[in-house]
LOPA-101185 format. One record per residue: residue number from 1; residue in one letter; chain; x, y, z of N, C-alpha, C in turn. Coordinates in Angstrom, 1 decimal. Layout:
BEGIN
+-----+------+------+--------+--------+--------+--------+--------+--------+--------+--------+--------+
| pos | code | unit |   n_px |   n_py |   n_pz |  ca_px |  ca_py |  ca_pz |   c_px |   c_py |   c_pz |
+-----+------+------+--------+--------+--------+--------+--------+--------+--------+--------+--------+
| NUM |    A |    A |      X |      Y |      Z |      X |      Y |      Z |      X |      Y |      Z |
...
+-----+------+------+--------+--------+--------+--------+--------+--------+--------+--------+--------+
% end
This chain:
BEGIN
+-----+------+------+--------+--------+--------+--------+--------+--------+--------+--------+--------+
| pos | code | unit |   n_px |   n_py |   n_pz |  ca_px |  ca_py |  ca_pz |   c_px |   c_py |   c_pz |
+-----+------+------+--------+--------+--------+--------+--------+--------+--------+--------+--------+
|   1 |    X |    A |   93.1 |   81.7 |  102.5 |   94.2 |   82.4 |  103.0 |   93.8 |   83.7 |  103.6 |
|   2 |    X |    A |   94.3 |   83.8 |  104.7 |   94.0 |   85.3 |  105.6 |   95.0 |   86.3 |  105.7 |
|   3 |    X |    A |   94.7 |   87.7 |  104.7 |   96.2 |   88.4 |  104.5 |   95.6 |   89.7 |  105.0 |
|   4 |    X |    A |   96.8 |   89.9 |  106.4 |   96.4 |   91.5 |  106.8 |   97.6 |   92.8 |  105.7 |
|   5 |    X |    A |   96.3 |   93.5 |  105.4 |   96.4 |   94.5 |  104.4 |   96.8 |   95.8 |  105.1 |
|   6 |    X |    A |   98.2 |   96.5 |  105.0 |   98.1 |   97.9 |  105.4 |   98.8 |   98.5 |  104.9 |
|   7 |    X |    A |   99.0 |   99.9 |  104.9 |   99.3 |  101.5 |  103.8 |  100.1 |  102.0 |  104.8 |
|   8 |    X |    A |  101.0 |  103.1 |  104.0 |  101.0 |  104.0 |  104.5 |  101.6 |  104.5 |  106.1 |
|   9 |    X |    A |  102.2 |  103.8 |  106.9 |  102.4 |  103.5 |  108.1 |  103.4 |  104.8 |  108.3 |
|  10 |    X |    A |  104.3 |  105.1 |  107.3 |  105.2 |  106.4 |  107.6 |  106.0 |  106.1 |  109.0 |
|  11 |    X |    A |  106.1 |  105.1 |  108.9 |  107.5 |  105.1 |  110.4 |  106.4 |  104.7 |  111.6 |
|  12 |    X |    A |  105.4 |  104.4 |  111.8 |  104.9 |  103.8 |  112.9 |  104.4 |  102.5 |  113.0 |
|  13 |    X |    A |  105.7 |  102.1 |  113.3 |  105.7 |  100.5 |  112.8 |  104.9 |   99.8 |  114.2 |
|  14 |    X |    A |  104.7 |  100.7 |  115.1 |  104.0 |  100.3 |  116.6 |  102.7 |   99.5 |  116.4 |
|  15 |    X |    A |  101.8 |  100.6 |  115.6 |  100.5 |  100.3 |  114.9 |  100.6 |   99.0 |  114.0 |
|  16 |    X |    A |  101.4 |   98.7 |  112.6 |  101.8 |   97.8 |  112.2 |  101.6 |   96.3 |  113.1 |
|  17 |    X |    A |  102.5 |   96.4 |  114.0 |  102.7 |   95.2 |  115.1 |  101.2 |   95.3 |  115.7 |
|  18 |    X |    A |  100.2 |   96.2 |  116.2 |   99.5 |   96.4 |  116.6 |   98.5 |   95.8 |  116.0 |
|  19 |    X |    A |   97.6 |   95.4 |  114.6 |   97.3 |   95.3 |  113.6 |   97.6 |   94.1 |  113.0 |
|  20 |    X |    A |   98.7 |   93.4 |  113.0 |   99.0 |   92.4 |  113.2 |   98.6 |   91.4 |  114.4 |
|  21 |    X |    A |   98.9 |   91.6 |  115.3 |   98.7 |   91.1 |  116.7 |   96.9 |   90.8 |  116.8 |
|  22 |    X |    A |   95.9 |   92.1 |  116.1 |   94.6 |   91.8 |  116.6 |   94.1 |   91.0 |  115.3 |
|  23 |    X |    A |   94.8 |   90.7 |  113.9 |   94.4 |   90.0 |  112.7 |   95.0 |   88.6 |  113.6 |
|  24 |    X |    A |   95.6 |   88.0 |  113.9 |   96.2 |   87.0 |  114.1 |   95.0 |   86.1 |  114.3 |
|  25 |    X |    A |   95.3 |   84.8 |  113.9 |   96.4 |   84.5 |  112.6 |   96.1 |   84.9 |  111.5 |
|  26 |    X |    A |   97.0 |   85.3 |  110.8 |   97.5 |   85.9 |  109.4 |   97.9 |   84.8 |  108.4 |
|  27 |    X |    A |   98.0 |   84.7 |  107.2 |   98.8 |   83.8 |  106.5 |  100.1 |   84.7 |  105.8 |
|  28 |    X |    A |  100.0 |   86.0 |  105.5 |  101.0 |   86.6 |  105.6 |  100.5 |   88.7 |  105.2 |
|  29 |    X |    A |  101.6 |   89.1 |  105.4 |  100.9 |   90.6 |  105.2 |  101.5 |   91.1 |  103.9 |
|  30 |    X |    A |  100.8 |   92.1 |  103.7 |  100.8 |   92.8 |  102.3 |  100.8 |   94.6 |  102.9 |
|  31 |    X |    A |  102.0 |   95.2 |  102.3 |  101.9 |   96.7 |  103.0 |  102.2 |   97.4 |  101.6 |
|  32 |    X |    A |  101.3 |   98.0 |  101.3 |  101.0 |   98.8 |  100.0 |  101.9 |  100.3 |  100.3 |
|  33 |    X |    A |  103.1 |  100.5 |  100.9 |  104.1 |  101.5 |  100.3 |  103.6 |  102.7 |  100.9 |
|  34 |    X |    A |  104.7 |  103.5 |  101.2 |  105.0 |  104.8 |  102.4 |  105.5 |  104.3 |  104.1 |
|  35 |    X |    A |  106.2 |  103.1 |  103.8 |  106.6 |  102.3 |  104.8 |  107.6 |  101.3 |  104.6 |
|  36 |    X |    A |  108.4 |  101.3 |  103.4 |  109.2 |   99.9 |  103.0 |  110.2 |   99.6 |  104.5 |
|  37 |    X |    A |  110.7 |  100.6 |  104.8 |  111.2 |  100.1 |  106.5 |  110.2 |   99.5 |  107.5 |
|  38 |    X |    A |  109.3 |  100.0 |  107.6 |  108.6 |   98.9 |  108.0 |  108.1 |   97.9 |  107.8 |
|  39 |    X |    A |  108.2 |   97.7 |  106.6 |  107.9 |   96.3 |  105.7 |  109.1 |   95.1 |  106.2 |
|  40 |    X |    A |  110.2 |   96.3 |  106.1 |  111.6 |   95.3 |  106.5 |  111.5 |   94.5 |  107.4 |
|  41 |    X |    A |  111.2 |   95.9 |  108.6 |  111.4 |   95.3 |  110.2 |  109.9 |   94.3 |  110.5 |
|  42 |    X |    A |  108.8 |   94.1 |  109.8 |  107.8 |   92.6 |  109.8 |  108.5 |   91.9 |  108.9 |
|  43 |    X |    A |  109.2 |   91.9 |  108.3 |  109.5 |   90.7 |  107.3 |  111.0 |   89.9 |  108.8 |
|  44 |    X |    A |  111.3 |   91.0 |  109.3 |  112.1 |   89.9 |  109.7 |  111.8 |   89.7 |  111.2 |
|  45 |    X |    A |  111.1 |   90.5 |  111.7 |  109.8 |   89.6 |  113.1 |  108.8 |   88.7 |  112.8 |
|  46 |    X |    A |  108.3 |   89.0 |  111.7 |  107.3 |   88.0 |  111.4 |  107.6 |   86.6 |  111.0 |
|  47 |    X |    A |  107.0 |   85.5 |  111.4 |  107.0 |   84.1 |  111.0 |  106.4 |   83.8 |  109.6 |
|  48 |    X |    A |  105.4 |   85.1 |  108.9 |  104.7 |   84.9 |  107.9 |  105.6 |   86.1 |  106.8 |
|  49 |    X |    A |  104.9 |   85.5 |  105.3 |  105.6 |   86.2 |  104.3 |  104.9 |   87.7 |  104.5 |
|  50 |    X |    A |  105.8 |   88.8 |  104.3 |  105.6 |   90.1 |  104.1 |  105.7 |   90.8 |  102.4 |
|  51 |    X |    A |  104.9 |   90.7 |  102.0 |  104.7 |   91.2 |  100.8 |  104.4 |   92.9 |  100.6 |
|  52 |    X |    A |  105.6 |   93.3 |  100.1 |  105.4 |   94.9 |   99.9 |  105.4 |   95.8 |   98.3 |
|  53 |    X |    A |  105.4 |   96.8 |   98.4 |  105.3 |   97.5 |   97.1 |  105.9 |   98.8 |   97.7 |
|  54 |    X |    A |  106.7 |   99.7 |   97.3 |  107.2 |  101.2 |   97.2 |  106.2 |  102.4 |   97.1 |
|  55 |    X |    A |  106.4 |  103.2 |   98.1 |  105.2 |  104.1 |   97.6 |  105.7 |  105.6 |   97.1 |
|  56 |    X |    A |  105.4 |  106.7 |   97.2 |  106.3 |  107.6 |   96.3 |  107.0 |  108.0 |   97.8 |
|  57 |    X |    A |  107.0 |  107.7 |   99.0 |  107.6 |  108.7 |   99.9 |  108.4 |  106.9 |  100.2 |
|  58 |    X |    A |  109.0 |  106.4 |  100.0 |  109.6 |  105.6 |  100.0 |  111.1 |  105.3 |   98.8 |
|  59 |    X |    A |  112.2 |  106.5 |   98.9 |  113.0 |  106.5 |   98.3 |  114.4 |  105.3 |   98.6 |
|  60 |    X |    A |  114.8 |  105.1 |   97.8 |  115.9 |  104.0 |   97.8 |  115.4 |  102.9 |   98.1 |
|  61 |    X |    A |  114.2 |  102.5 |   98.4 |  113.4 |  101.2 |   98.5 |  114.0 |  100.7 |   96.9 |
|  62 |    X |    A |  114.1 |   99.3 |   97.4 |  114.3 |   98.2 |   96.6 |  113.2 |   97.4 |   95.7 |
|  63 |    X |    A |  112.0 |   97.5 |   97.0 |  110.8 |   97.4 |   96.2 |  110.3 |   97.4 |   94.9 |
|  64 |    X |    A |  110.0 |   96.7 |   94.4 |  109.1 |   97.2 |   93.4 |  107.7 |   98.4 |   93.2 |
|  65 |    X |    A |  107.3 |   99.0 |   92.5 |  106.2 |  100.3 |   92.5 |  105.1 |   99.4 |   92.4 |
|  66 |    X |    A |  105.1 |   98.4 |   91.8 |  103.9 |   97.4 |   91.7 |  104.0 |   96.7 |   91.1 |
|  67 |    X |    A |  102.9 |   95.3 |   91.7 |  103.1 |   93.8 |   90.9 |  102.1 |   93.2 |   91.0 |
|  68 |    X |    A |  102.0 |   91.8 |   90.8 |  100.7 |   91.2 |   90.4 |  101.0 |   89.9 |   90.9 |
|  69 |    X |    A |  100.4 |   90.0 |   92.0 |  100.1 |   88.6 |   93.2 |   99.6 |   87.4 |   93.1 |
|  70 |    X |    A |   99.7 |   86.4 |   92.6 |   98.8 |   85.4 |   92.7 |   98.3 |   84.6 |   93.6 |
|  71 |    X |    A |   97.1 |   84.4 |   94.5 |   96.9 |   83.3 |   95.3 |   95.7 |   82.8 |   95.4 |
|  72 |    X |    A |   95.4 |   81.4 |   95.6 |   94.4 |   80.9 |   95.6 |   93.7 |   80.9 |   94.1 |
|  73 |    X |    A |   94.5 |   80.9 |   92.9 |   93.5 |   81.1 |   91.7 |   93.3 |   82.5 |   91.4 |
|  74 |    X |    A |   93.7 |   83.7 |   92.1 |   93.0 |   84.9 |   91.9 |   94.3 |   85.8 |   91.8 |
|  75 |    X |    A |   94.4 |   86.6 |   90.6 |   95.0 |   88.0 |   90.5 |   95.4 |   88.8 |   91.3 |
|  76 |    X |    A |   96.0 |   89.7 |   91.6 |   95.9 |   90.4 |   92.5 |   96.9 |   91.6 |   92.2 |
|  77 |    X |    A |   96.3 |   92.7 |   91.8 |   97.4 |   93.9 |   91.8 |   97.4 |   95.1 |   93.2 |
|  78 |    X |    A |   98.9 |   95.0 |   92.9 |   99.5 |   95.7 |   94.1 |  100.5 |   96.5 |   94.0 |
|  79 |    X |    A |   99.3 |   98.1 |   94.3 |  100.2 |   99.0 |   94.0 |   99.9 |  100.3 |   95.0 |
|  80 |    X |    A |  101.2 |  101.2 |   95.3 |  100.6 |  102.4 |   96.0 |   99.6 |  103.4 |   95.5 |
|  81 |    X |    A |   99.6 |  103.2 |   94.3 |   98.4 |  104.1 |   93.7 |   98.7 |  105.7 |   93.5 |
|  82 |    X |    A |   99.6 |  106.4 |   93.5 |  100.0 |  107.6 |   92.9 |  100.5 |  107.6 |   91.8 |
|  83 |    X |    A |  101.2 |  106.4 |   90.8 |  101.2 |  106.3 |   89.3 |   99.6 |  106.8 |   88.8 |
|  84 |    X |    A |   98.9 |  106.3 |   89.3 |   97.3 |  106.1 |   88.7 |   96.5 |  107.5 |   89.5 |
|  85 |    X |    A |   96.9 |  108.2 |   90.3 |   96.6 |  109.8 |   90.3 |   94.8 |  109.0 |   91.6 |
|  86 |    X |    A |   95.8 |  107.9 |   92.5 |   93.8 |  107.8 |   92.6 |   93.0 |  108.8 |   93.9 |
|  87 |    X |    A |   94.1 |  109.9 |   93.8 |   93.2 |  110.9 |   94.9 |   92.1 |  111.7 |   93.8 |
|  88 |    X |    A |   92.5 |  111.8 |   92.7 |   91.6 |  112.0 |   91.5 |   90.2 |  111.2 |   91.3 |
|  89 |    X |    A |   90.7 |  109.7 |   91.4 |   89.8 |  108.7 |   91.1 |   90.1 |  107.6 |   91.0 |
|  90 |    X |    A |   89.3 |  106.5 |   90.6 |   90.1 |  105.5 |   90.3 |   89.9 |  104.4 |   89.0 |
|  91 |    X |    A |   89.5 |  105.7 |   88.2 |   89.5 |  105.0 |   86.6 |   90.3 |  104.2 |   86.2 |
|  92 |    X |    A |   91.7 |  105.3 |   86.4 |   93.0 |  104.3 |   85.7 |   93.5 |  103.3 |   86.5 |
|  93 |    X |    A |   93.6 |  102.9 |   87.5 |   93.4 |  101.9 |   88.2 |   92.2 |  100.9 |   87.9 |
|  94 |    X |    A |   91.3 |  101.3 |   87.9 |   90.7 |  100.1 |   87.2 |   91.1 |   99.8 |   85.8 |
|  95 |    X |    A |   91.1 |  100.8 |   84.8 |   92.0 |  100.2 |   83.8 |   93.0 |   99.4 |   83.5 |
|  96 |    X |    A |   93.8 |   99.4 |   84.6 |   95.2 |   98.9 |   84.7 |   94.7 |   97.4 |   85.1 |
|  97 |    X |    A |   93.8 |   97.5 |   86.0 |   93.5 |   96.1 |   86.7 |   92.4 |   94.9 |   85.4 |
|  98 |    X |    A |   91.8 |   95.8 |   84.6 |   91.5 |   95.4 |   83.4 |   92.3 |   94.7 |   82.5 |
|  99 |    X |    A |   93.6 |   95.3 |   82.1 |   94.4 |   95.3 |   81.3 |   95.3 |   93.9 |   81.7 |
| 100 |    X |    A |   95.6 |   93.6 |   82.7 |   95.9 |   92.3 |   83.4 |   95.5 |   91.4 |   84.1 |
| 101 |    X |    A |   94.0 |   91.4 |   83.6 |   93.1 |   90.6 |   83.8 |   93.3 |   90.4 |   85.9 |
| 102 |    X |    A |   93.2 |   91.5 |   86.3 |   93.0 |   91.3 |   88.1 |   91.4 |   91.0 |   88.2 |
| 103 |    X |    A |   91.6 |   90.6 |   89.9 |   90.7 |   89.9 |   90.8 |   90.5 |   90.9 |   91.4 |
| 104 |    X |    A |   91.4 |   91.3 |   91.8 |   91.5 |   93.0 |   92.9 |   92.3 |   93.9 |   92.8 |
| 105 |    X |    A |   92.3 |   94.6 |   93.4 |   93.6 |   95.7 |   93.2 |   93.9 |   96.3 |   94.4 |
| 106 |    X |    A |   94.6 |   96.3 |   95.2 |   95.7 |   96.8 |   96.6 |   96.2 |   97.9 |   96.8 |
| 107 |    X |    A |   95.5 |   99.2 |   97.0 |   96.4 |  100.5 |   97.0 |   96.3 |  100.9 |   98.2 |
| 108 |    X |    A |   97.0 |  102.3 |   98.0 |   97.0 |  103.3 |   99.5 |   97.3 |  104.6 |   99.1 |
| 109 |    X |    A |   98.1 |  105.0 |   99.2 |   98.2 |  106.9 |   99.5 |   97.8 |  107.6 |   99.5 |
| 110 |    X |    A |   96.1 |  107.3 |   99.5 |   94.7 |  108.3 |   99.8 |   94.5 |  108.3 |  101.6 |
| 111 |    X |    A |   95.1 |  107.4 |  102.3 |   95.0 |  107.8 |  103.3 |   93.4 |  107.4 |  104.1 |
| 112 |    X |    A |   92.9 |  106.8 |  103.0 |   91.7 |  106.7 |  103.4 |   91.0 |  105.2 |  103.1 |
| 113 |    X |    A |   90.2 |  104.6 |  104.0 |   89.9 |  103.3 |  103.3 |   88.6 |  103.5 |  102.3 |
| 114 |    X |    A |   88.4 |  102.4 |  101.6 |   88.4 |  101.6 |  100.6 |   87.9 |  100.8 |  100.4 |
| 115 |    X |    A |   86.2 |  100.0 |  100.0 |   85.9 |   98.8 |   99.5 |   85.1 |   98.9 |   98.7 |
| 116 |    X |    A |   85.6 |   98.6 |   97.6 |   84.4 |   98.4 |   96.2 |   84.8 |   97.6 |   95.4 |
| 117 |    X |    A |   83.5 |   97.1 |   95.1 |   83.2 |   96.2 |   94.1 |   82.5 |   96.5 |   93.0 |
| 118 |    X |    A |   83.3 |   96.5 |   91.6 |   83.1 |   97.5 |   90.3 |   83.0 |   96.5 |   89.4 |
| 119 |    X |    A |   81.8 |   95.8 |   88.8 |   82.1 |   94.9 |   87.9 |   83.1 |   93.7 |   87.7 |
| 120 |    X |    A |   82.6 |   93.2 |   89.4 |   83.5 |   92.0 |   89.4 |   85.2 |   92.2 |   89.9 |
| 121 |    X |    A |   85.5 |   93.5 |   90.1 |   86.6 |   93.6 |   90.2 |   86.5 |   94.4 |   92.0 |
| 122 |    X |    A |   87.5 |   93.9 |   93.0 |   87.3 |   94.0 |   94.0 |   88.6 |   95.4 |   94.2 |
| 123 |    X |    A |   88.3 |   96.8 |   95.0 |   89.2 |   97.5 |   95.2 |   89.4 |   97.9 |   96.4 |
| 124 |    X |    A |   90.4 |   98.0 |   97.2 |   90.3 |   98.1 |   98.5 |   92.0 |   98.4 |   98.5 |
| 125 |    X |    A |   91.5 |   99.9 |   99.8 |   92.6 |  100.3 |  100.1 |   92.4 |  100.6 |  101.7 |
| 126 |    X |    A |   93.8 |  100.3 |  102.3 |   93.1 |   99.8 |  103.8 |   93.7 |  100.7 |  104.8 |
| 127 |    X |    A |   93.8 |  102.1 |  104.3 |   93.5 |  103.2 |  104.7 |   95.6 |  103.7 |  105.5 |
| 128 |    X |    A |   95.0 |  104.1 |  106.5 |   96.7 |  104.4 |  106.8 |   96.6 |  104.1 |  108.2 |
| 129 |    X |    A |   97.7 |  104.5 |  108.7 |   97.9 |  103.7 |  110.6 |   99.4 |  104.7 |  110.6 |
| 130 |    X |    A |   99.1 |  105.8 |  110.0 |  100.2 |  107.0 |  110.7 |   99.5 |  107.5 |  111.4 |
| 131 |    X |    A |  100.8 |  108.8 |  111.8 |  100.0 |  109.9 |  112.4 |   99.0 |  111.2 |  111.8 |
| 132 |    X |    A |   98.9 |  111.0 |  110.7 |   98.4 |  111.7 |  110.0 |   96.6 |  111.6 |  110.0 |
| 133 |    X |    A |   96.0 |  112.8 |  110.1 |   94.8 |  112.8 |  110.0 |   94.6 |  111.9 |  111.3 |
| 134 |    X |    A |   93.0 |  111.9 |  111.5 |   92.1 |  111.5 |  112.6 |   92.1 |  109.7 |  112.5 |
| 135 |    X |    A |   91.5 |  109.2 |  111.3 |   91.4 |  108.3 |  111.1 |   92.0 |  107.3 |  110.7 |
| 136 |    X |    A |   92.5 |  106.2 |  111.4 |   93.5 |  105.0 |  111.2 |   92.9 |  103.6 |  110.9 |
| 137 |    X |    A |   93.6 |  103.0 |  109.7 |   92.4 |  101.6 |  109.6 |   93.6 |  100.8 |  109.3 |
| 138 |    X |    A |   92.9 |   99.2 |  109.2 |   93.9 |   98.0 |  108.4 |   92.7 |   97.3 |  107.5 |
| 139 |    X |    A |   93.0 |   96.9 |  106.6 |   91.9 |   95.7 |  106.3 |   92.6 |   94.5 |  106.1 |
| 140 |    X |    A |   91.6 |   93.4 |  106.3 |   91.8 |   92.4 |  106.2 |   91.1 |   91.1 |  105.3 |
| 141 |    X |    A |   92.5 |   90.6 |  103.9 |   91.2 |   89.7 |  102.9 |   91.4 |   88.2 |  103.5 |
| 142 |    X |    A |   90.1 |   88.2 |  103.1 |   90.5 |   86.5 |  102.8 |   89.8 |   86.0 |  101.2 |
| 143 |    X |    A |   91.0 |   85.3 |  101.0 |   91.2 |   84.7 |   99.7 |   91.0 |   83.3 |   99.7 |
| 144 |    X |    A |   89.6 |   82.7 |   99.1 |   89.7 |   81.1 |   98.7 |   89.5 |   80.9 |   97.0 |
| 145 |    X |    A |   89.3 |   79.7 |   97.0 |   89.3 |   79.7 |   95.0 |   87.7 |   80.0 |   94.8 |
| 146 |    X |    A |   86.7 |   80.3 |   95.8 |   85.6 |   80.5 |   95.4 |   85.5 |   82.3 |   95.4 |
| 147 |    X |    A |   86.9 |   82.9 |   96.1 |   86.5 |   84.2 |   95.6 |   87.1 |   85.0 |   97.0 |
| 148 |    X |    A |   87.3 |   86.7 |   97.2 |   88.0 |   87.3 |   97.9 |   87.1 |   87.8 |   98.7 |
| 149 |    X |    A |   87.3 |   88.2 |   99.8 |   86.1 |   89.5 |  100.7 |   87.2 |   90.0 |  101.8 |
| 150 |    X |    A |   86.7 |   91.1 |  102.0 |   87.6 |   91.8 |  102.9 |   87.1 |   92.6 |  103.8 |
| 151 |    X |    A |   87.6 |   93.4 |  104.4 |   87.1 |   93.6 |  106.3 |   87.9 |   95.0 |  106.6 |
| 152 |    X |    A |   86.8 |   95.7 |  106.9 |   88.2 |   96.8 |  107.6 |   88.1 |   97.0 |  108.9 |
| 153 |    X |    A |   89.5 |   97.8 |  109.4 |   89.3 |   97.7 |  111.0 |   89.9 |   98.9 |  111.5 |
| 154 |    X |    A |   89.0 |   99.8 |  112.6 |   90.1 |  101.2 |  113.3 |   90.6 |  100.9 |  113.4 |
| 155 |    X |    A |   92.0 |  101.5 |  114.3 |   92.5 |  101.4 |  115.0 |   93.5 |  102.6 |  115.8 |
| 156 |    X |    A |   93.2 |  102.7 |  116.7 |   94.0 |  104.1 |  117.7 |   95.5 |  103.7 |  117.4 |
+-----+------+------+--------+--------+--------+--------+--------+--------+--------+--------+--------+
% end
């Protein structure tokens, strides 16, 4: 399964569509929160599932703050990552991902991307595609039952 991964979009849903368009095909997207409007407006353009989470600049989102994905056999936690403080670090996030036996873990509101592999546990955060700061990314996983890997990508 091929799921494009993005953060943080803050109302630039242009990029979003943009990011989509160069992942294609997709089997569905996953937007890790600071964007639930945007989440909306791909859930109802897109032909594939949009899978989202709330992030803290996402008020009255209906969202959930975080959940636990399953595909292909593999775990999968998905969260914005400011419960877990991870501009600090990302201990408690791995704890958490510990604690419910995850495959990976899906954040964002560091603004920055993301790929580590910590004792079997895969972390990836696939950076942001606002206007904020210089640098804009998406990543993208693929998930089979033999296991996850993921890809990141600019983008202006």
């Amino acid at each position: 399964m091929k799921i494009l991964v993005i953060s943080d979009t803050h109302g630039n849903i242009n990029r979003a569509f943009t990011a989509h368009t160069r992942s294609e095909p997709v089997d569905a997207v996953i937007h890790l929160g600071d964007g639930s409007a945007e989440a909306d407006l791909l859930r109802e353009a897109l032909d594939v599932p949009v899978i989202n989470v709330a992030g803290n600049c996402d008020p009255g989102s209906n969202a959930p703050r975080e959940r636990v994905w399953e595909c292909e056999g593999k775990r999968i936690l998905l969260t914005h990552g400011d419960a877990y403080q991870v501009k600090s670090g990302l201990a408690k996030l791995r704890q958490r991902a510990q604690e419910i036996g995850a495959d990976a873990v899906l954040f964002g509101h560091t603004h920055q991307g993301v790929h580590e592999n910590h004792a079997g546990l895969l972390l990836v955060n696939p950076g942001t595609l606002s206007n904020v700061g210089h640098h804009r990314s998406y990543a993208v996983l693929t998930i089979t039952t033999e296991g996850i890997t993921s890809r990141h990508y600019d983008i202006n």
